[in-house]
N, C-alpha and C positions, 0 to 999 in steps of 0.2 A: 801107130805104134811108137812109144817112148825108145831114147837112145837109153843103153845100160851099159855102165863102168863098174867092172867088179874091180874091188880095192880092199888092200888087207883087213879094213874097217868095216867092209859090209858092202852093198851096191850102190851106186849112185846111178839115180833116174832120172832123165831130162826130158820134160816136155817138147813137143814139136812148135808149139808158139815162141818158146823162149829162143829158141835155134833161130827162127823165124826171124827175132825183133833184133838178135845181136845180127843176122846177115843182113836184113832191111838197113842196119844204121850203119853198120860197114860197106853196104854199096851206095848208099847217098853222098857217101863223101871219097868216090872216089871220083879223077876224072870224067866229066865227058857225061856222066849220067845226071840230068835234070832230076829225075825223082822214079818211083814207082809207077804201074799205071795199073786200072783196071778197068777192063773191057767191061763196056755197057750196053747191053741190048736194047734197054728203049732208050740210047739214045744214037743207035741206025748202026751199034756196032764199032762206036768208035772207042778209042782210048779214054782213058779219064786219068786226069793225074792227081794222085793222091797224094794227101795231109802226109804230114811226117809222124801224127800217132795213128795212122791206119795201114804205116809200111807193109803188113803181114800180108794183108789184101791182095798182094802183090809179089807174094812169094809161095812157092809150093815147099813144103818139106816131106820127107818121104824117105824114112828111118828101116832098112834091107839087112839085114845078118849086122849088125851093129854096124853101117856104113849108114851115110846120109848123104842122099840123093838130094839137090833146089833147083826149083825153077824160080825163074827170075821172070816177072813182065816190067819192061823198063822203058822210059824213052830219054831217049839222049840229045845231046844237045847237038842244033845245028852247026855244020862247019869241021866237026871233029872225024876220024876216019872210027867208022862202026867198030873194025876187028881191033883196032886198037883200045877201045873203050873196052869193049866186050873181053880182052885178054888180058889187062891190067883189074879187070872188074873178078874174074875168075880167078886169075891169081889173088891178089886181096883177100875177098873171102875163103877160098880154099885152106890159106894160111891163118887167118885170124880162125877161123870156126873151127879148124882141126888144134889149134891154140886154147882156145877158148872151153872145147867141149873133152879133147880128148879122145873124139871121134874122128874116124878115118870119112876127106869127105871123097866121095867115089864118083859122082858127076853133078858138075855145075852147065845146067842147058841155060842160054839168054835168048828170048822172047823182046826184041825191040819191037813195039808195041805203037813208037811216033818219035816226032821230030821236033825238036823246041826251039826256038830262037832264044838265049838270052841275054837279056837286058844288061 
């Protein structure tokens, strides 16, 4: 389901990919989070970290009475405290994409997926 903004001009319709790619680049750059991840079956079920043009892969969007639900698969970086990532990461995007879209967003769930040592 597309998000919809009625506006004295008519409606404005947002795609679920577009939500997708602005919260993908808004949780890349916040602390603590390495990258996206996505689960791989043939390969025994582990994580996979993804490209930085395949963020979406790694986020769920899920648009409810004009509210917008994501999930997030993430892995973070070793050393850093998880709920602090994960609460700086929620607020972040909560603020930028209700910024951005216009949209009320109604639940951000994180899915730490792995553990990264970085260089």
């Amino acid at each position: 389901m597309k998000g919809t903004i009625a506006s004295k001009m008519g409606e404005i319709t947002i795609n679920p990919d577009v939500i997708a790619t602005y919260a993908g680049t808004t949780a890349v750059e916040c602390f603590g989070i390495v990258g996206m991840a996505k689960m791989s079956v043939k390969d025994g079920g582990f994580a996979r970290l993804l490209k930085r043009e395949s963020l979406t892969k790694g986020i769920s969007v899920e648009i409810e009475d004009n509210a917008i639900n994501l999930d997030f698969h993430v892995i973070v970086a070793y050393g850093v405290s998880i709920q602090a990532v994960a609460d700086n990461l929620i607020e972040n995007v909560r603020y930028k994409v209700e910024e951005f879209t216009g949209i009320e967003v109604r639940n951000v769930n994180i899915y730490v997926e792995g553990v990264r040592v970085i260089d």
